[in-house]
C-alpha positions, 0 to 999 in steps of 0.5 A: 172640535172646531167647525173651522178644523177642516177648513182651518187645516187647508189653510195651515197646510196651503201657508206651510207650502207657501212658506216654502215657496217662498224661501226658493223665490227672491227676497222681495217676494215676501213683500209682495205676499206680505203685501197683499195677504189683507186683499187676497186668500191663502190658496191665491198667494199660493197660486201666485208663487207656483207662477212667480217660481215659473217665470223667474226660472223661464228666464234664467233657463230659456231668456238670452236677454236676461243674461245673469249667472245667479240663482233663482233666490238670488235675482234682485230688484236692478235685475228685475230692471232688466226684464222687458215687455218682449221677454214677457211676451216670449214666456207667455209663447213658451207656456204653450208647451213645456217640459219641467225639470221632472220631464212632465209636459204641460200646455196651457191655452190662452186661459191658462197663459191670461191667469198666469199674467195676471199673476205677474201683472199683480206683482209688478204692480205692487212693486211698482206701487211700492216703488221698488221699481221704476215702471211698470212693465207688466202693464204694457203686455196684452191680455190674451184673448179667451173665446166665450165658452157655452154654460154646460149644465144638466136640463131637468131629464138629465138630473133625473137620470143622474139621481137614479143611475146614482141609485140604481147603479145599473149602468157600474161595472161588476167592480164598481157594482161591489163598491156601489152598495156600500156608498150608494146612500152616501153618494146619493145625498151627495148628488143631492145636496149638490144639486139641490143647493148649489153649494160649492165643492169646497164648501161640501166637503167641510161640512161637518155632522154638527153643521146640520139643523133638520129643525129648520131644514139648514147647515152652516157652509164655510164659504171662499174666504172663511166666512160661514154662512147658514143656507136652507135646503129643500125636502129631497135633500132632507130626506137624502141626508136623514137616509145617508146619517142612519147609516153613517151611524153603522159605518163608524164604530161607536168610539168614533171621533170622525166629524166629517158629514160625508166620509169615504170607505176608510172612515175619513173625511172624504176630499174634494179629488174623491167627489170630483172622481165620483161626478165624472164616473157617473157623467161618463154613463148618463151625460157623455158628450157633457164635460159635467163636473161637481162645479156644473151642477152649481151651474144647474142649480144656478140656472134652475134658481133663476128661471123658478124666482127671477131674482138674479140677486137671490141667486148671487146671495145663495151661490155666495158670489160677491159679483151680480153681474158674473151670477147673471153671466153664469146663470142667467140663461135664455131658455128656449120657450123664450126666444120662441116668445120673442119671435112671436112677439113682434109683428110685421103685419097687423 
């Protein structure tokens, strides 16, 4: 089997969608998506085209300035003409709360509303670019402003309490202590390999049994954007991962075809919703007033990386991120033995 077979079906599975998609959309979308397949992944063209379907039913449903009888797959390129910075600006109001078709109710935050922009602010720029517009409008309408948000992470005690309430399982409830002793092992070379890499969700769970190498203490990661890359990993999680394979050996039957390192109680490869789920069950027991996510731990990681070796662009490498400067954003935190250092540092008098 491939090491690209996981990762690989996400991608099938993302353009099958986006083909869809892209059937209910407008013509000319498809040479938007063409258009920018080179520079962007799979799951980005995709979020795009959840957007673009957003917009383009807003305003044949809820704008009175943008007056056509046509539906969605029939507006063209002299009616996108029609649409005006004030139109945009009015979407951006109504994505503050909604109701779809389906009756569900979103809400999105300035986040929410600037991600969905820059969806549009790509799109009318490539049109325009291309020149199958005459100007470009999108790049008339302001970004919304997002606030700084504190860098959640766990301190040292916290993983340490995390790791042992993974082990103990004390704190489960009597329904959640009869599934805990089956997937205690497992989880704990989870939490571990987590926090004792940094790597991400994504990357956790395409790894495969044939990814790992305990002769140099190192697996094979799939990375954003499909490229691989060999990371290292340390004792603890050595150990954790040689305790979790000894008893994978038990779980599968011997005919097994099963690649996946890290499978749930069906014998499958377990999926990114399941990991994120395990995470916030036992958050909830040991970090309660901390919204602690698997991406938080790479956070953890990032920061512990940093404060250990200082070298902010080892800390990029390892993470994978191709901006230094979002890793020094992210990880590079001030502790606070430091800034007590600084205020004694300076002198008023000699």
């Amino acid at each position: 089997m491939s090491t690209m077979s996981y990762h690989t079906e996400i991608a099938r599975e993302r353009t099958i969608r986006l083909r869809q998609l892209e059937n209910e959309l407008p013509t000319f979308c498809e040479d938007f998506f063409r258009g920018i397949e080179p520079t962007t992944s799979v799951l980005t063209r995709l979020n795009y085209a959840y957007d673009l379907r957003l917009f383009f039913s807003y305003l044949l449903e809820h704008e009175p300035n943008f007056d056509i009888k046509k539906d969605l797959h029939e507006i063209s390129l002299a009616d996108l003409e029609l649409i005006t910075p004030r139109m945009i600006e009015k979407y951006l109001e109504y994505l503050t709360y909604y109701t779809s078709e389906s009756g569900i109710s979103y809400e999105n935050g300035n986040t929410g509303k600037a991600r969905k922009l820059a969806s549009l602010k790509s799109f009318f720029r490539y049109l325009y670019k291309r020149e199958f517009l005459s100007q470009n409008i999108a790049e008339r309408v302001d970004m919304p402003k997002i606030p700084e948000k504190p860098i959640i992470r766990l301190e040292p005690d916290e993983i340490a309490k995390m790791l042992d309430a993974v082990e103990s399982g004390e704190a489960l409830s009597s329904h959640q202590k009869a599934y805990h002793k089956y997937t205690k092992t497992r989880d704990l070379a989870i939490f571990t390999v987590l926090l004792g890499t940094g790597i991400r969700i994504s990357e956790l769970v395409g790894l495969n049994v044939s990814h790992l190498d305990f002769s140099n203490n190192s697996f094979l990661v799939t990375r954003k954007g499909g490229a691989q890359v060999v990371l290292y990993f340390g004792d603890e999680v050595e150990q954790a991962l040689l305790n979790y394979l000894d008893e994978r050996k038990n779980i599968l039957p011997p005919n097994s075809e099963e690649q996946a390192l890290f499978i749930s109680l069906q014998r499958k490869r377990m999926s990114q919703r399941a990991i994120q789920q395990l995470v916030k069950k036992y958050a909830a027991i040991v970090t309660p007033l901390k919204k602690i996510t698997p991406h938080k731990f790479r956070s953890t990681f990032g920061t512990a990386l940093n404060y250990e070796t200082g070298d902010i662009y080892l800390v990029a490498d390892v993470l994978g991120n191709k901006d230094v400067n979002t890793t020094r954003k992210h990880y590079a935190a001030i502790e606070d033995d430091k800034r007590r250092l600084a205020a004694k540092k300076v002198k008023l008098r000699d």
